[in-house]
N, C-alpha and C positions, 0 to 999 in steps of 0.2 A: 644033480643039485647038491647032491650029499659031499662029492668032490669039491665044488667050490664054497660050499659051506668051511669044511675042511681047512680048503686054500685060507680062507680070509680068517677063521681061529687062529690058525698057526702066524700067521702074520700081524695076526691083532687089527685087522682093521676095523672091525667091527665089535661089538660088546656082544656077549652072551646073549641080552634081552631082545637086540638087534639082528641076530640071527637067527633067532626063533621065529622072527616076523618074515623072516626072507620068505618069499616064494616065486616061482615063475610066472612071467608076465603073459598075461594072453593075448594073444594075436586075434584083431577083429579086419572085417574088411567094409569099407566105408563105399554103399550105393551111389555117390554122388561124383567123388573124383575119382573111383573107381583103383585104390589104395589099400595097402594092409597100416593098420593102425593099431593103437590101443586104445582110449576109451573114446565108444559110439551112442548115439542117444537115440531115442526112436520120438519122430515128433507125435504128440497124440494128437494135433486136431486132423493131420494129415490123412484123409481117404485112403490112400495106399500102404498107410503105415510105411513109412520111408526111413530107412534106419542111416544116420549119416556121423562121421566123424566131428568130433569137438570143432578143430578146424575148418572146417563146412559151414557150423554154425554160427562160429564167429564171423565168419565170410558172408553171409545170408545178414544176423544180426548189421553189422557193421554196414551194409550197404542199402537197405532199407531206409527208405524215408517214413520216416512216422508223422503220423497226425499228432498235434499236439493235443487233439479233446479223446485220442481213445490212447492212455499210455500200455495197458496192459500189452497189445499186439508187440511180436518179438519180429516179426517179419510176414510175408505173404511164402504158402510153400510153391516153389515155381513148378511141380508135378501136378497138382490139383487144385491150384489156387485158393488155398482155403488160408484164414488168416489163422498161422499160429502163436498161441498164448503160453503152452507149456511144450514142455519134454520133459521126460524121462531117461537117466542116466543108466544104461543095460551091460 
């Protein structure tokens, strides 16, 4: 990291304040399509606690039909059936 800290000083691409922020990105792995990612959520209402990538979610959200008298529900989780309302960003 120190090397390409280094790199991008000497080249200016970045500012002083901007490379203090740098840090390496972490690698997660997403239970659903079965992927290395970067950010995963864990849904809470989920019985199995199912930890799935951003992309999932939106894929899940986005395909869900929703009732128009309960808006709060994000989706059904198709592991346990249970309606999810939130998640959590891990």
């Amino acid at each position: 990291m120190e090397q390409l800290k280094s790199y991008l000083r000497k080249n200016k691409i970045f500012t002083e304040k901007e490379l203090k922020t740098l840090k390496e990105s972490q690698i997660n792995h997403c239970e659903m399509c079965n992927t290395d990612c970067g950010q995963i959520v864990k849904l809470n209402e989920c019985l199995n606690k199912t930890i799935i990538c951003l992309q999932c979610l939106d894929n899940l959200f986005d395909s869900y039909q929703i009732d128009k008298k309960n808006l709060t529900e994000l989706f059904t989780c198709i592991c346990c059936d249970q309606k999810i309302l939130s998640y959590e960003i891990i």
